[in-house]
N, C-alpha and C positions, 0 to 999 in steps of 0.2 A: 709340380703343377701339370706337367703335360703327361699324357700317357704312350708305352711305347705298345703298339699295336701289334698282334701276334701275325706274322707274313709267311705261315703254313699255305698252303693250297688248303687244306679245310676249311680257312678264314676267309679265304679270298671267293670263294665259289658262294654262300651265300653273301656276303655282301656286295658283289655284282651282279648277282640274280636279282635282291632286294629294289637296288637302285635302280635297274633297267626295268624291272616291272614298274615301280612309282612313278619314273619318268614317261615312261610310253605310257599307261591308263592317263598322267597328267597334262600332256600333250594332246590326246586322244581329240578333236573338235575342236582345240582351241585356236586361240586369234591367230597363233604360228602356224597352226595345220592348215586352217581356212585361210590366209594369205599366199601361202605358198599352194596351194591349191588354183586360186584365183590366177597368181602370176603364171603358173604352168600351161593355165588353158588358154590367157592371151600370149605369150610369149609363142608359142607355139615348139620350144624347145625344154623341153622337159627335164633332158640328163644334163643342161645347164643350171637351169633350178634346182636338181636337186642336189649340184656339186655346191649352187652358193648357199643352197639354206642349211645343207650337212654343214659346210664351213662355220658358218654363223652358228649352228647350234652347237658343234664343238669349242667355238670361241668364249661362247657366253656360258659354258660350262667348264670350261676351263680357267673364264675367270672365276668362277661361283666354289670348285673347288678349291683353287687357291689364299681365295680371301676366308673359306672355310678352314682352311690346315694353319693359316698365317694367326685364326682368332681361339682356334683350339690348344695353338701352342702356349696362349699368354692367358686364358682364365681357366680359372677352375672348372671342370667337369660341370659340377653343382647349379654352379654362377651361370655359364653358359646355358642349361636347361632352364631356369630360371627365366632369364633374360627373352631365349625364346618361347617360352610359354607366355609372356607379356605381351610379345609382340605379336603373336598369333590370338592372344585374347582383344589386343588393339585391332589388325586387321577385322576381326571378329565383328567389334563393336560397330566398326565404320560398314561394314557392309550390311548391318542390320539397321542400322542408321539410315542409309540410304532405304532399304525396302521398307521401312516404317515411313516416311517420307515421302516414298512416290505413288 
């Protein structure tokens, strides 16, 4: 069921490239960037914002990894695409739902 993934340095060099582009372009304006933006300008401490929200955003990717490698171990390849292409067609539906709505 589970696959063992090749740990060359060829392998490793794009799929950190891959994932640090996704995440910064997905980040890029969102409610995490504009929060921690806001708290920076009233706080008036900066390199303290940006040690708690670095923390948080390693925490919360550290769980997101985790629960990732914990659900890759137990379904199939297949099964697992499947499953999230359902849920990305659900997210889908509801935020279209919403804009047909308002």
């Amino acid at each position: 069921m589970s696959q063992d993934l090749p740990t060359s340095p060829n392998y490793f060099r794009p799929v950190f490239f891959s994932t640090f582009l996704t995440i910064f372009l997905a980040e890029m304006g969102d409610k995490t960037q504009l929060s921690t933006l806001l708290i920076s300008a009233e706080s008036q401490s900066p390199w303290v914002v940006f040690a708690g929200s670095a923390l948080a955003l390693i925490s919360t990717s550290l769980l997101g990894v985790s629960l990732g490698y914990w659900i890759a171990r137990r379904l199939d390849p297949q099964i697992l695409d499947f499953c999230v292409a359902l849920l990305l067609l659900l997210i889908a539906g509801l935020l279209m739902g919403d804009v047909v709505s308002a």
